[in-house]
N, C-alpha and C positions, 0 to 999 in steps of 0.2 A: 573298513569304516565308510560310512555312505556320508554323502556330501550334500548340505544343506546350501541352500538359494539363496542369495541373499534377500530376497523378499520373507522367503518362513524365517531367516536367523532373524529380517527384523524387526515380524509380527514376536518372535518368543521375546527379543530382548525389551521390546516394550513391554510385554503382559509380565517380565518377572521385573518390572522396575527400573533393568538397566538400563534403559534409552525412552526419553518420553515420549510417549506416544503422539503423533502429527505435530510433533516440532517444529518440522518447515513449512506446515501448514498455519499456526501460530506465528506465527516469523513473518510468513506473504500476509495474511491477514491486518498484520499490525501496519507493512509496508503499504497495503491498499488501500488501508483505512485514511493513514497520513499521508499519500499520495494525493488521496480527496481533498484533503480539511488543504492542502498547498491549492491545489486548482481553486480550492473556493477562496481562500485566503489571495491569492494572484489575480479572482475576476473579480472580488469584492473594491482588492484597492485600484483597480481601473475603474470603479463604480458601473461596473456594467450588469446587467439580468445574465440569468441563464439561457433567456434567448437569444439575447446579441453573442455571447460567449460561442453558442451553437452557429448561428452565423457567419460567426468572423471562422469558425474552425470545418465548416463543412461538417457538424455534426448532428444530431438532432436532440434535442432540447431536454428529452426526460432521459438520453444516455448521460450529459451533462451533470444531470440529476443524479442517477445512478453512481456513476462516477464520485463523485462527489460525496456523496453518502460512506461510500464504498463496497455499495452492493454489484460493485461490474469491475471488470481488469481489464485497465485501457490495454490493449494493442502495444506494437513499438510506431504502428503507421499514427495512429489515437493520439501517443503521446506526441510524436512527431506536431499534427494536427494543432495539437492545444499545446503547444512549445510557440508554433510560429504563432498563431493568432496572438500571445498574449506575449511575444519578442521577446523569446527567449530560446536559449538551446535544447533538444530534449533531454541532455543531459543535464543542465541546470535544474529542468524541472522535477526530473527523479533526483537529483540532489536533494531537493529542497524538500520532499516528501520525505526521503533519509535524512535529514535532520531534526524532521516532526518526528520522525519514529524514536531515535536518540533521544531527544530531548523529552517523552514521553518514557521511555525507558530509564532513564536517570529519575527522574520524578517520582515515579512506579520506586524504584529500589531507597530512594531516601523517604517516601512515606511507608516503608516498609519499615529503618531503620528507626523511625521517630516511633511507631506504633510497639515495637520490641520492647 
């Protein structure tokens, strides 16, 4: 019997249904996305710009941007960066993106249940 990799068993088990396809990729997406909307949410009620955010974090102003949108994936040094500038843990701050993603996921599953 020849022995499959687990990279082909996980390209088959996606293409027959059994395993969704870029699951974890769906999963960090939603994580990056609310990761943002926390950073914007955290410079917003400092009432500060995205350039003073860049500033106080030694970053540069359209990563900020990026970031924020969720077109970029901070770093752990990034998150670090934009934890201190804005007095908080870096842990806090990916907390607090994982709670945007939960609470967008609960949201997601009861307008699913109201639409049924």
């Amino acid at each position: 019997m020849s022995e499959i990799s687990p990279k082909t068993y996980s390209r088959k088990a996606a293409a027959s249904g059994l395993e969704p396809a870029h699951s974890s990729e769906a999963q960090s997406s939603a994580l990056v996305q609310s990761f943002g909307i926390g950073v914007r949410q955290l410079r917003e009620a400092q009432g500060w710009s995205q350039e003073r955010l860049a500033e106080n974090s030694n970053l540069n102003r359209s990563y900020i941007g990026e970031i924020e949108r969720g077109c970029a994936i901070a770093s752990l040094l990034t998150v670090e960066k934009l934890a201190t500038a804005l007095k908080l843990t870096p842990s806090a701050l990916v907390t607090r993106g994982e709670a945007i993603s939960q609470m967008n996921l609960v949201r997601g599953i009861s307008l699913m249940a109201i639409a049924c």
